[in-house]
C-alpha positions in Angstrom: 0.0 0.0 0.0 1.5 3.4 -1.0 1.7 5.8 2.1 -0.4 9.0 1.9 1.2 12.4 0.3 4.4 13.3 1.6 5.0 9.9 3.8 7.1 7.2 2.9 4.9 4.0 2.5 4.7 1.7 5.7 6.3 -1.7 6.2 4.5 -4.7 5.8 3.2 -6.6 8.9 5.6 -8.7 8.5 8.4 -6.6 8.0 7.9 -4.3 10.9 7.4 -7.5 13.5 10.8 -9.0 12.0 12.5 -5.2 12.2 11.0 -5.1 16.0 12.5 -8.3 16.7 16.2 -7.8 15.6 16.5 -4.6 17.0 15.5 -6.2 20.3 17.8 -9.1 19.7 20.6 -6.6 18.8 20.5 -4.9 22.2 19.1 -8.2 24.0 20.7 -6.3 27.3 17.9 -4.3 27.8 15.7 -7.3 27.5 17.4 -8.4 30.5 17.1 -4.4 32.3 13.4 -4.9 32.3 13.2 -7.9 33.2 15.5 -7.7 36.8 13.2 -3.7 37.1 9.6 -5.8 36.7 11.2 -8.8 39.3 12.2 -5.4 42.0 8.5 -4.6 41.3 7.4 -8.2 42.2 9.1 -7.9 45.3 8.4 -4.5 46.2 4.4 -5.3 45.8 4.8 -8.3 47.8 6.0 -6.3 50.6 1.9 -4.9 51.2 0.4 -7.9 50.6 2.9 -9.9 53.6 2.2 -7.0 56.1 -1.5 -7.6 55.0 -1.4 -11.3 55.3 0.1 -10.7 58.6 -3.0 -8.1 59.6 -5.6 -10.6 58.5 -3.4 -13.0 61.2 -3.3 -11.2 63.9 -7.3 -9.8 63.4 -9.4 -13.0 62.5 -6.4 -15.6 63.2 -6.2 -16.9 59.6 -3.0 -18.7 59.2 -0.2 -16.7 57.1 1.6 -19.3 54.9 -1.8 -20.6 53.7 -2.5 -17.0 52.7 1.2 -16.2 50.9 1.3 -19.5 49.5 -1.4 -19.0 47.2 0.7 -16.4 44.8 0.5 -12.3 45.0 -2.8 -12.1 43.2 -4.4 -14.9 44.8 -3.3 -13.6 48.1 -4.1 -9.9 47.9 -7.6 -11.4 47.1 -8.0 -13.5 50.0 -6.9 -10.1 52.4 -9.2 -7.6 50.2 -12.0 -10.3 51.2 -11.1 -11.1 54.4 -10.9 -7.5 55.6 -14.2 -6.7 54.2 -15.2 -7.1 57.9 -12.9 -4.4 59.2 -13.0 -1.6 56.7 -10.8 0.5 58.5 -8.4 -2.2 58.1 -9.3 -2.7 54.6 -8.6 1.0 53.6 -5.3 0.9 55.5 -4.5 -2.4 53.2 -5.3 -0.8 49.8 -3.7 2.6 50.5 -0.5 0.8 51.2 -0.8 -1.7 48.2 -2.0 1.4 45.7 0.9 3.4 47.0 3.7 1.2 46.1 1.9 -0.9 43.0 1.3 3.2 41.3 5.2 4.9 43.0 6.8 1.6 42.0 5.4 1.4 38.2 6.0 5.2 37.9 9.9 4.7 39.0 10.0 1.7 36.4 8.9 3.7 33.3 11.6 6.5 34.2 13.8 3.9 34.2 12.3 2.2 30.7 12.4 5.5 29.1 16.2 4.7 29.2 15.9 0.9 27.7 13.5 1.9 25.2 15.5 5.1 24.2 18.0 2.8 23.2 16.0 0.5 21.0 15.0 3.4 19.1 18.8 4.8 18.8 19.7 1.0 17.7 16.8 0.9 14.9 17.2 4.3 13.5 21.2 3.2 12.8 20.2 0.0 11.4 18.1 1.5 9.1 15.7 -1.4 7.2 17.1 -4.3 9.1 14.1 -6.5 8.0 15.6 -6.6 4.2 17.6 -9.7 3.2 20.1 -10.8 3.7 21.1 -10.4 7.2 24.9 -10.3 8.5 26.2 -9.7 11.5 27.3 -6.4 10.6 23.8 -5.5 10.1 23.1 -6.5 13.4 25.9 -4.9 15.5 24.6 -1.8 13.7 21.6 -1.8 15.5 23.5 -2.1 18.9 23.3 0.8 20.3 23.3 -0.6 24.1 25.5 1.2 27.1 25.4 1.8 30.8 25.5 5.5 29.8 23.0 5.1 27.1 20.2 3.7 29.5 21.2 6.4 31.9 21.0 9.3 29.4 17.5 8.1 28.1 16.5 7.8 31.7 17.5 11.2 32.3 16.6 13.0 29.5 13.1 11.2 29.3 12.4 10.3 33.1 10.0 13.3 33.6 8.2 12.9 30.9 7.9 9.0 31.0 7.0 9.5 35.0 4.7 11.9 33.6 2.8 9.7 31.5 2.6 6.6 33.9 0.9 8.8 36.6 -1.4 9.4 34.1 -1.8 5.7 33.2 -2.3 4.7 36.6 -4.9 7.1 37.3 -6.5 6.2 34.2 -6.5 2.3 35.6 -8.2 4.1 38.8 -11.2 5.8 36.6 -11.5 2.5 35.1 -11.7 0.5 38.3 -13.7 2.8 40.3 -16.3 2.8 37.2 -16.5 -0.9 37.0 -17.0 -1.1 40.3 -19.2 2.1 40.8 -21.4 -0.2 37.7 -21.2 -3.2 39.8 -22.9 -2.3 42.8 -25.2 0.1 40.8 -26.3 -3.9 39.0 -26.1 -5.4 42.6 -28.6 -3.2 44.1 -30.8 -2.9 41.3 -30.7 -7.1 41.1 -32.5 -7.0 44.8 -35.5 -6.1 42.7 -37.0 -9.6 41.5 -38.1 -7.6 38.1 -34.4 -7.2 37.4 -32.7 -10.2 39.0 -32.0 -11.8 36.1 -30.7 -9.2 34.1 -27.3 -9.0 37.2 -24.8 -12.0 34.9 -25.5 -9.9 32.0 -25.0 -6.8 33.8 -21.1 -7.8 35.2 -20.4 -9.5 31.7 -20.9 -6.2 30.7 -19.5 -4.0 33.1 -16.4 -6.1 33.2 -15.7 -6.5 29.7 -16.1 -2.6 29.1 -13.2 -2.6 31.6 -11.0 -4.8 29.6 -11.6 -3.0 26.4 -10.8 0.2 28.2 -7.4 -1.0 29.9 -6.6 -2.5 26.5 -7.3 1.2 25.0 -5.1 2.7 27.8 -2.3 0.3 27.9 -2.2 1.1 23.5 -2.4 4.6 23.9 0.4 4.4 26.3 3.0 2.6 24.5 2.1 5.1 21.7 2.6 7.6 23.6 5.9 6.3 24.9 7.0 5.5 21.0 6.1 9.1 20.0 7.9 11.1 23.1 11.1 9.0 22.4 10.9 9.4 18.3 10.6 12.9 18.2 11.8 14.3 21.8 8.8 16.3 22.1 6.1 17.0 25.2 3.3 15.0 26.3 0.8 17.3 25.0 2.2 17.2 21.3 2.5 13.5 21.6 -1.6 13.2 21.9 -1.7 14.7 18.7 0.9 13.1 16.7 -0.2 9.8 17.9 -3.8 10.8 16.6 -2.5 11.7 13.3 -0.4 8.6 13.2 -4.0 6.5 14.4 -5.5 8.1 11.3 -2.9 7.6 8.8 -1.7 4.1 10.2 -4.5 2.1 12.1 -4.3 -0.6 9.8 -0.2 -1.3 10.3 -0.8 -0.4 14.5 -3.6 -2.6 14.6 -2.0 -5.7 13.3 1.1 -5.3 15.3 -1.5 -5.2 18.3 -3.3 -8.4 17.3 -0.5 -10.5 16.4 1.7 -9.9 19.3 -1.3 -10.0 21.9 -2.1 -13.5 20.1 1.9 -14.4 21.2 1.2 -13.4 24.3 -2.1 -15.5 24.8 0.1 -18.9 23.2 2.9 -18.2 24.9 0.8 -17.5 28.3 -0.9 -21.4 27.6 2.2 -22.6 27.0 3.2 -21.4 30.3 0.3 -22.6 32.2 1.0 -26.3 30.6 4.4 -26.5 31.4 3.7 -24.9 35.2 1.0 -27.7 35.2 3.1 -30.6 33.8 5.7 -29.5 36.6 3.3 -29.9 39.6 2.8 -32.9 38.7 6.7 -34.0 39.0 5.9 -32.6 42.9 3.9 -36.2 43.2 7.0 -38.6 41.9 9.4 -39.9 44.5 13.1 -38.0 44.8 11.7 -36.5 41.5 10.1 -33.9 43.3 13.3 -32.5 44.3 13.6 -31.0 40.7 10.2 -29.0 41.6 11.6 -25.6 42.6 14.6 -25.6 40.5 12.0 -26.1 37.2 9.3 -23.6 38.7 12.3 -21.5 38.8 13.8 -21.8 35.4 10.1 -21.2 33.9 9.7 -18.3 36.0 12.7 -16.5 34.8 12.6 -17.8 30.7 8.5 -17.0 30.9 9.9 -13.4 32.6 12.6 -12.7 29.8 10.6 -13.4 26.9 7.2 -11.6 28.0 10.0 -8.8 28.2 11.5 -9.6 24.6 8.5 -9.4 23.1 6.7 -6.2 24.6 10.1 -4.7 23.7 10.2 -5.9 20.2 6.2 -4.6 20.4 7.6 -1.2 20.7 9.8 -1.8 18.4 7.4 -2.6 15.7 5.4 0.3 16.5 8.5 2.7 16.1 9.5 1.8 13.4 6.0 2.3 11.4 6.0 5.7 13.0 9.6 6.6 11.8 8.6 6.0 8.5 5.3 7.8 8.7 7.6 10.8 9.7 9.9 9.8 6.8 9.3 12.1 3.5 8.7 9.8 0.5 11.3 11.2 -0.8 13.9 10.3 1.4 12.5 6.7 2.3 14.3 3.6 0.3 12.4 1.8 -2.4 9.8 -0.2 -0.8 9.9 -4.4 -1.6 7.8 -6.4 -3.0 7.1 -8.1 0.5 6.3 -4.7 2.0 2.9 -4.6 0.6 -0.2 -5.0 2.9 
């Protein structure tokens, strides 16, 4: 598909998933920056939810390891229900766990404004990486990972990157607070026999909106994050250039979207039969010694690659938007295999 007046055209689906993919691979040490910044989230969230666990203890007498044995989600769960008896308690519990889940993923995305700063450095020196053949050369052009360079992103980008996560998270607030605003608006009207059996409908509904609109956000977000980085410009011009680029390219954004989230969802199966398959080793004499070294190897490779590939996500999307910003003019003859 030619691009519009003045543009050069965009890659092909393909081509902007394979370009997203070796820039990653070429500066695979930011792959593993993410992942050890999302594992000091992990931990830092799990700090709430203990002293939680250890409130529910010492209030109803529930037994801690049964509570933190269950995983952090299950677990924060169990407290959020069990405290529904003490909402004092309960409001203590979720001011603590808001605090650090919204001041710890605010601290990340300074911090990612650096790794992703440098994927964007790497793929605007390796120029159309996705055309064949591929040599090493071509792929230690595209290296553009430091130290320095992650620090200097971080730095020149933090404010605005910490900017834009604060709005995220209170965007993920609006959300939840509607859902559940919707909820107990269904709930109370579901007392009345007339509309009883309207209430599954009603949370299908209600929570599905909610998907859709975190979905929207997250988009939006990585966008945003794309555009700032691209052309080092302020949150309130990225809005608009990310509309513009949503106008001129939904087709090429919204096939990235779909074909990585599809990844995900595989991969996230995948995951869920081999953490299965696993359990099960629990069960076999002397054989379930291997248990925690396996759960452990899965945790980190499922870690890694759920990094690799929102990384080579952004990636994609980048370099779609680099060539929207491209004159025709100045943009290399497109391929046969670029058309969409």
């Amino acid at each position: 598909m030619a691009g519009a007046a003045g543009m050069a055209p965009p890659l092909s689906l393909r081509a902007a998933l394979k370009e997203g993919a070796l820039v990653t691979a070429a500066n695979w040490p930011v792959v593993l920056v993410d992942f050890g910044l999302w594992t000091l989230y992990e931990f830092a969230l799990a700090v709430p939810v203990l002293g939680g666990a250890f409130m529910v203890n010492v209030l109803f007498g529930f037994n801690v390891a049964s509570l933190v044995g269950q995983g952090l989600g299950e677990t924060a769960d169990a407290i959020i229900g069990a405290l529904g008896a003490a909402p004092g308690a309960l409001a203590a519990f979720v001011a603590a766990a808001g605090l650090v889940a919204a001041g710890g993923l605010i601290l990340i995305f300074v911090v990612k404004g650096g790794t992703l700063a440098v994927l964007v450095a790497g793929e605007r020196a390796a120029g159309d990486l996705h055309r064949a053949p591929l040599h090493v050369a071509a792929i230690q052009r595209a290296s553009a990972w430091s130290v320095g360079a992650v620090y200097d992103g971080a730095r020149r980008f933090g404010r605005r990157m910490g900017a834009l996560a604060a709005w995220l998270c209170a965007t993920y607030l609006l959300i939840g607070s509607l859902a559940l605003a919707a909820i107990t608006f269904g709930f109370r009207l579901a007392a009345d026999a007339a509309w009883a059996g309207l209430w599954p409908v009603f949370v299908l509904l209600a929570t599905s909106s909610g998907l859709i609109a975190v979905t929207v956000a997250n988009l939006m977000f990585d966008l945003l994050r794309v555009v700032i980085l691209t052309d080092d410009c302020r949150l309130v011009e990225a809005f608009g250039r990310v509309r513009r680029f949503l106008v001129a390219r939904a087709r090429q954004v919204i096939g990235v979207f779909a074909v990585t989230s599809g990844i995900f969802a595989l991969a996230a199966a995948g995951w869920l039969v081999a953490t299965a398959n696993v359990a099960l080793i629990g069960f076999v004499p002397v054989a379930g010694l291997l248990v925690a070294p396996l759960q452990a190897a899965i945790w980190v490779v499922r870690g890694v690659l759920v990094q690799y590939l929102g990384l080579a996500t952004l990636s994609a999307y980048q370099t779609q938007y680099r060539r929207f910003q491209t004159p025709a003019a100045a943009a290399p003859a497109p391929l046969r295999e670029q058309t969409i």
